[in-house]
C-alpha positions, 0 to 999 in steps of 0.5 A: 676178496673186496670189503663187499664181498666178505660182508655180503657173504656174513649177511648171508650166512646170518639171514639164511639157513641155506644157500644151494648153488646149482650148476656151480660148474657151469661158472666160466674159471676165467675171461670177461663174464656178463651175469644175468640175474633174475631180481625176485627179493629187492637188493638182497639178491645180490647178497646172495648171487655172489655165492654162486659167482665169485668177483661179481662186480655189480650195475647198482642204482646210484641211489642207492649209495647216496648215504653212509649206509648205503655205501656200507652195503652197496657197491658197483658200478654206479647208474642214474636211472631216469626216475632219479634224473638220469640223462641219455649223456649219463646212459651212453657214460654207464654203457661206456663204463661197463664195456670198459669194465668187461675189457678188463676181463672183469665181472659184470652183474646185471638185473635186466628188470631194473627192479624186483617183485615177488609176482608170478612171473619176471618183470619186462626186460629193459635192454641195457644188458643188451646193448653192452654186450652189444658194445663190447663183442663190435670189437670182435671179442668173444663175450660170455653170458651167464644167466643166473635164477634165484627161488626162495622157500619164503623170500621174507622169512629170516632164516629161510633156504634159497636156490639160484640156479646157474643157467647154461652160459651163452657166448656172443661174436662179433656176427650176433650183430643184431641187437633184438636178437640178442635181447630175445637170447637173453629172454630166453636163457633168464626165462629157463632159469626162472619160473613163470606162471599166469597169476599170483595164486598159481605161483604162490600155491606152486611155491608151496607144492614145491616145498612140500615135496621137499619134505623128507625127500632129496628132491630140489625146490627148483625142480618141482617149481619148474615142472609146475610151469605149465599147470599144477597138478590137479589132483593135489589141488583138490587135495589141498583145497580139501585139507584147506576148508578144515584147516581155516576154522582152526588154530593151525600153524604153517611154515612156509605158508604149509600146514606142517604134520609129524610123520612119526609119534607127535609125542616125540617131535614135541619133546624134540621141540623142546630140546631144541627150544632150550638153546635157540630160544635162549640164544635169541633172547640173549639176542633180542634187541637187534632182532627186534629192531630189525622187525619192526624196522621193516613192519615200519618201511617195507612198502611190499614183501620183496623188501621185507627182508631188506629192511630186516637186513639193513638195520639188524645187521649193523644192530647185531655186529654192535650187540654182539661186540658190546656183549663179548666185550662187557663179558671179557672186561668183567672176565667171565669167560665161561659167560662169554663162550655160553653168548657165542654157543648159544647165538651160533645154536639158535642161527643154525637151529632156528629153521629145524626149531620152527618146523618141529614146532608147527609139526608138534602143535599140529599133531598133538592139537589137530590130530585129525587133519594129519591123514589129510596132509600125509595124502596131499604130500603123497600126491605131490610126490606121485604128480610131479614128473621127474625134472632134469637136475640143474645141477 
């Protein structure tokens, strides 16, 4: 496993509270691979599509390797963009590089769009990926094609769950020699893996009807998404701008955008709250500087929300690894290691704990400061259950 690969997977485990592949089986064992991914989260995305496909060698922006940093955190195939003063010379070159690439029964990862944004629908898809699949099957090599979706809970938030979904791979001849057609195959497959919907207020309310009909239940995030492509349901609509108009006026919290209500006793979630409070909020002092240069970090650069985690990622990893080694290493040298097992028990509790801690803790405060409401959200969380139809599973 290459450098890049042990790292992308740290990062992840570090930022996210859970990562579930669907479709797992559907990843070939073997032979050359051309993965399409849907780019939704900034460079990010990558850190994650490779829990889902092992060996993943990416098509990166030259750009972004252009600094030690990048080069930390980047690797690939390298491809000088127009707008960075990329040639046609330079085109044909990537092209050449990628087919040799895929000759070699390698990888190959693709975003089709070129760059990402957390909008309601994909961005045009460019034909580069087209027109190396193109290339590679004129020699009369079959080429498989596998399309990959990616759906966050909150794409920015540290510590949030994430869903790729692996789409139905496709296998090109020498025959599909039509390079529209297999664009529009493309299109087709990346579109069934994502979800797309007229505006931004439609996909950002069908985002949290998704989540909340997670909420004590097995049902998958995906699947509500998908099954809200062609309309939301209005019923739960109604509801939710109901609960809305009494929730503006008021201090309530949400998680994930949604106003959280205990099911049980708010007594109970409070005191579970606390509990919990004591070693995640423990483990993130102990752990403040990195985390904190990591917010403001991306308060400071982040031009829109696709790169807010990005920017979180880019310096408080590095900030934390060196925190972290620092700390255990002082510790060790002054020899205290009952200290040095409570940093490491501690920061491991806070990581793992941390996303329970934030929906007990908006739950608690709700139930116990806005009691009232909670009917209303109990009955709009019902509805989105009752509404939703079934989806087939992707997994």
């Amino acid at each position: 496993m290459s450098f890049h690969a042990r790292f992308h997977g740290f990062i992840r485990g570090l930022y996210y509270s859970r990562i579930t592949v669907r479709g797992a089986a559907k990843v070939p064992p073997s032979g050359p691979l051309l993965v399409l991914c849907l780019h939704r989260n900034g460079a990010t995305d990558g850190f994650v599509y490779r829990s889902a496909v092992s060996n993943l060698t990416y098509l990166v922006r030259a750009r972004l390797r252009d600094n030690p940093i990048g080069k930390l955190f980047f690797s690939g195939l390298e491809v000088i963009r127009s707008s960075d003063g990329g040639t046609r010379d330079d085109n044909r070159r990537m092209i050449d590089s990628c087919v040799s690439h895929l000759q070699e029964n390698n990888r190959l990862a693709i975003f089709p769009e070129g760059t990402s944004k957390l909008g309601p629908r994909h961005l045009p898809f460019k034909s580069g990926a087209a027109r190396i699949a193109h290339r590679f099957i004129e020699n009369g090599t079959p080429l498989t094609v596998l399309p990959l979706g990616i759906h966050y809970e909150c794409p920015w938030a540290f510590r949030s769950r994430v869903e790729i979904i692996v789409g139905e791979p496709m296998t090109l001849q020498a025959t599909d020699s039509n390079l529209g057609h297999i664009k529009q195959r493309f299109t087709t497959a990346l579109e069934d893996v994502g979800f797309n919907v007229p505006d931004q207020k439609t996909h950002d309310l069908a985002h949290r009807f998704a989540y909340i009909a997670t909420l004590g239940t097995d049902h998958q995030f995906f699947d509500k998404l998908k099954a809200m492509e062609h309309g939301l349901p209005s019923r739960a609509v109604q509801a939710w701008n109901d609960l809305e108009e009494k929730v503006q006026p008021r201090r309530v919290l949400r998680h994930q955008g949604v106003p959280l209500f205990p099911k049980g006793p708010a007594w109970l979630y409070a005191l579970l709250t606390i509990l919990l409070a004591i070693p995640v909020l423990t483990g993130a002092l102990l752990n403040l500087p990195p985390l904190a240069i990591g917010y403001w970090t991306a308060r400071r650069c982040a031009d829109d929300t696709n790169v807010i985690a990005l920017w979180r990622i880019l310096p408080g990893v590095p900030a934390f690894v060196a925190w972290a080694t620092a700390m255990v290493t002082l510790l060790l040298i002054l020899e205290q290691v009952g200290a040095t097992i409570a940093y490491l028990s501690f920061t491991t509790v806070s990581l793992l704990g941390w996303y329970r801690f934030k929906k007990l803790a908006v739950a608690s405060w709700n139930g116990l400061f806005h009691a009232g409401l909670r009917s209303d959200a109990l009955t709009l969380h019902s509805l989105i259950l009752t509404e939703l139809p079934p989806q087939k599973s992707a997994s």
